[in-house]
N, C-alpha and C positions, 0 to 999 in steps of 0.2 A: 585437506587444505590446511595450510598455518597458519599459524595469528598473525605472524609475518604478512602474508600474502594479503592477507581479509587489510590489515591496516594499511597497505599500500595500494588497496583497492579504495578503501575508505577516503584515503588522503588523494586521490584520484578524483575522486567524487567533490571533497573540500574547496581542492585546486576549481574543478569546472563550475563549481555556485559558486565561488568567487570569481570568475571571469565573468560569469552572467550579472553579479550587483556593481563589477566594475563597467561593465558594458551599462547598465541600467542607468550606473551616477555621472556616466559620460555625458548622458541624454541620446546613444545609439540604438534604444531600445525604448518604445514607449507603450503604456499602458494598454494600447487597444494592438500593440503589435505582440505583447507577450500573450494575450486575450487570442488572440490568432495563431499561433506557434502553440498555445496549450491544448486547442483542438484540434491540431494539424496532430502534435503527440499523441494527443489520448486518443483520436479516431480514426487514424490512418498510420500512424507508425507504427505505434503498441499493437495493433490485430495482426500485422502484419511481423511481428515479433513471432506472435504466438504460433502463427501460422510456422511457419518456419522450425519452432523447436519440434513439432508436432509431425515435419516431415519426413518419418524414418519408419523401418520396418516393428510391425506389431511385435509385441512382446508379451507374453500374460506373466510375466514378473513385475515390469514397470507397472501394467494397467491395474495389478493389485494392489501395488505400492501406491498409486496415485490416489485409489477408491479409499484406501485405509487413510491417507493422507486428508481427504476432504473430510472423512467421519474425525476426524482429532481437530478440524478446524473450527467446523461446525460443534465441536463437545468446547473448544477452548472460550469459542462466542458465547456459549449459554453461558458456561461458568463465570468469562468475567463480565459479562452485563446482568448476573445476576448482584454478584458484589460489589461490581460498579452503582447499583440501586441500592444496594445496603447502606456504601460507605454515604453515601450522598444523600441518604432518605432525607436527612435535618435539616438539608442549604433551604432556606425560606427562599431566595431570590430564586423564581422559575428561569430567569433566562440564564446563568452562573448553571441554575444544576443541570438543563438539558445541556448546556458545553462541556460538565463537566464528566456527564457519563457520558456520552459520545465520543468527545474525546481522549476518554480512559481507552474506552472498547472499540474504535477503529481505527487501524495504521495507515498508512497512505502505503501500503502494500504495490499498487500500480505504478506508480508515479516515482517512488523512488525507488521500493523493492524492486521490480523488475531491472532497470538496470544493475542494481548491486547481483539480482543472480546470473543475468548475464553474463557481467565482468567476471565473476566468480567461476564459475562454473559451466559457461556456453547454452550452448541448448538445451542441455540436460538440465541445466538449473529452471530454464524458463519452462520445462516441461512440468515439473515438477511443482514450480511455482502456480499454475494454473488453478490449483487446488487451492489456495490459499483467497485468488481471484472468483473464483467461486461463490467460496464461502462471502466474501468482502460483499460481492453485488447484489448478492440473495440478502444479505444479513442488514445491510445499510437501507436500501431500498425499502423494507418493509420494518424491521426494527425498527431503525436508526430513524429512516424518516418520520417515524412515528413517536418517536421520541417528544419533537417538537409540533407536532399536530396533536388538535382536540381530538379523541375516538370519532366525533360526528363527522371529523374532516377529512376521513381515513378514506381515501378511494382505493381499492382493491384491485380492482381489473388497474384503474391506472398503472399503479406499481409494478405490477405484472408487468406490464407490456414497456416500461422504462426496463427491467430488468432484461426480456426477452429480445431487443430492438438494440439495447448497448450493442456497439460493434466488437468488441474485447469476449462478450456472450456468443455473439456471433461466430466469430473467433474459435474459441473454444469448440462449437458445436461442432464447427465445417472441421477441423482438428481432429478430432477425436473421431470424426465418420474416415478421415485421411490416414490413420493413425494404426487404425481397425483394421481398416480394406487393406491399409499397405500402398495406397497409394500415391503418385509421386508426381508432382507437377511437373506441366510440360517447360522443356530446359530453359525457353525465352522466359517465360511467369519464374521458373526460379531463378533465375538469373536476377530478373529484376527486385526479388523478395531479400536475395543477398548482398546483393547493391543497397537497399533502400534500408531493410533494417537495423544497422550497423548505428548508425543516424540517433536511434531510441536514446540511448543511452546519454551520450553529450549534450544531445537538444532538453531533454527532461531535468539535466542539473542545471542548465545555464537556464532555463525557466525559474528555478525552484530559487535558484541565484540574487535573478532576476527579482525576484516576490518579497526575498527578505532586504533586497536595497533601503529600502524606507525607513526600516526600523532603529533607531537612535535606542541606544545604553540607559541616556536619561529618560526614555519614554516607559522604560519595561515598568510596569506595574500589575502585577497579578493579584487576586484573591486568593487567602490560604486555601481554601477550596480547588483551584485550579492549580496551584502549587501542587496536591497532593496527586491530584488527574494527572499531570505531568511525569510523575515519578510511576504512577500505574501505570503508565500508559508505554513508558521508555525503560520500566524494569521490571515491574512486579509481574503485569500478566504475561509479557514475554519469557520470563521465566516458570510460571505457571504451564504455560504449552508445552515449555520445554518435558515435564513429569506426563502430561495428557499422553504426547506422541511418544515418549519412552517405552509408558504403560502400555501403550497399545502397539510396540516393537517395534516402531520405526527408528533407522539409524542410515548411520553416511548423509551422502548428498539429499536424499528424500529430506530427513532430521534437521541439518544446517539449511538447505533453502527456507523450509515454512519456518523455520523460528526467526533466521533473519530479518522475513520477510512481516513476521507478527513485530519484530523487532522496531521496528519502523518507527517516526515520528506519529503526530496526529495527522489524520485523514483531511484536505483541503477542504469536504465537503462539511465539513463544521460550520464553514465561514456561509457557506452556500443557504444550507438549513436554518443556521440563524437570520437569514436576511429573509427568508421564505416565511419564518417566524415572526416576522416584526421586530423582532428583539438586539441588542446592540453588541454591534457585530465585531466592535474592537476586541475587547475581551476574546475572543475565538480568534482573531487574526494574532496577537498576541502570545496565544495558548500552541496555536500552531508554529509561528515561525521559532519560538524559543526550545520545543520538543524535536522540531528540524536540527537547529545548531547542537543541543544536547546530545544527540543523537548518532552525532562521531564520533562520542564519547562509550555511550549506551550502548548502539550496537557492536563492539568491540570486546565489553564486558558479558554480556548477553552470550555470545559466542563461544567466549573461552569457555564459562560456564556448560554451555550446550556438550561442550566437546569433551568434555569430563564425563558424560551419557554415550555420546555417537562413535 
């Protein structure tokens, strides 16, 4: 794929969150309607995404390239939430630093990455992307969440079973038993999964659109702390995977999906855990929607870069 193509997918993407903050500033869109449409995407579109890429004859080339693909996402999470802790160890403010390493070390990989690998790359890209999903729901869940809880508050089995119970997990599972066997949904169920999924893609930017309406020029105020989370988060560690998955001989479509997809803005769930935290939750709404806008930018550069390896 060219650069060409990635920026006219990008500008694709730009185009439909700006139809979603203009629909937003019209008043045709309102807060508990975007709150409905976000769960309608992440629990019934998105599964049914995954489903779908997953629906083709086995391969023990793909399913190696996929198993190598999760070990480089899972080595890319260790490494940058290790120096995501380093850089940060000194922010005295606890609610600043839990946003700050969270939101270095998690992309919004679901939410916007999968449409970009869709657009990109079809099925094949969302196949491949699943590994990066993975990684995301294992890592956030039990890391991430913990991030901002005391150890005494750490529930174990809970976490688990948010992990195991996600529909996107679910997803994933029923996939890869369909994937394995070779098996192929009956023509009406695909019929209906190729109708429906298409959907993902423009509904999830006109959301994401939709989220950063609010946000005024004169309002952005960050912390240099969250300044730098920013720039880890939209260049440093996505360029970091890009050396983990080389090392570990991944290239082509495998290579460009997860890096794009690490490529990402910050993770929505920032906003989420800060508010679960007690802690004030502007700063992370802030942190995310200005990593989103940067991020037409970032992942563009992230790419070329990658492509120089792949």
């Amino acid at each position: 794929m060219s650069i060409a193509q990635l920026f006219n997918q990008v500008a694709v993407i730009f185009l439909l969150m700006l139809l979603g903050a203009f629909i937003r500033k019209i008043g045709f869109l309102h807060p508990q309607s975007v709150n409905d449409l976000t769960n309608i995407t992440l629990y019934f579109l998105s599964p049914l995404v995954i489903i779908r890429a997953f629906e083709q004859p086995f391969s023990s080339v793909r399913f190696h390239q996929l198993a190598v693909l999760v070990i480089g996402v899972f080595l890319t999470y260790f490494v940058s939430i290790i120096l995501a802790k380093l850089v940060f160890y000194r922010e005295k403010d606890l609610n600043i630093k839990r946003i700050a390493i969270y939101g270095s070390s998690y992309s919004n990989n679901g939410f916007m990455g999968i449409p970009l690998a869709q657009g990109l790359f079809g099925s094949i890209g969302v196949f491949y992307a699943v590994a990066s999903m993975i990684g995301f729901n294992v890592m956030s869940w039990t890391q991430g969440i913990g991030i901002f809880q005391e150890k005494q508050q750490r529930h174990w089995g809970t976490e688990l079973k948010k992990i195991l119970l996600n529909p996107n997990i679910i997803a994933i599972i029923l996939g890869l038993i369909m994937f394995i066997s070779s098996y192929h949904l009956p023509r009406s169920i695909a019929s209906f999964v190729n109708y429906t999924s298409p959907a993902f893609t423009p509904l999830s930017m006109i959301i994401i659109g939709s989220n950063l309406a609010d946000m005024e020029v004169k309002s952005i105020e960050l912390p240099p702390t969250l300044w730098l989370s920013l720039v880890l988060r939209n260049l440093v560690f996505p360029i970091l995977g890009i050396f983990i998955l080389v090392a570990l001989g991944v290239t082509g479509v495998p290579l460009y999906t997860t890096v794009i997809l690490s490529a990402c803005p910050v993770a929505g769930l920032v906003v989420l855990f800060t508010l679960q935290a007690h802690g004030n939750a502007k700063p992370a709404t802030m942190l995310m929607s200005l990593s989103t806008i940067l991020s037409l930018i970032t992942i563009p550069i992230v790419y070329w870069l990658c492509s120089l390896f792949g």
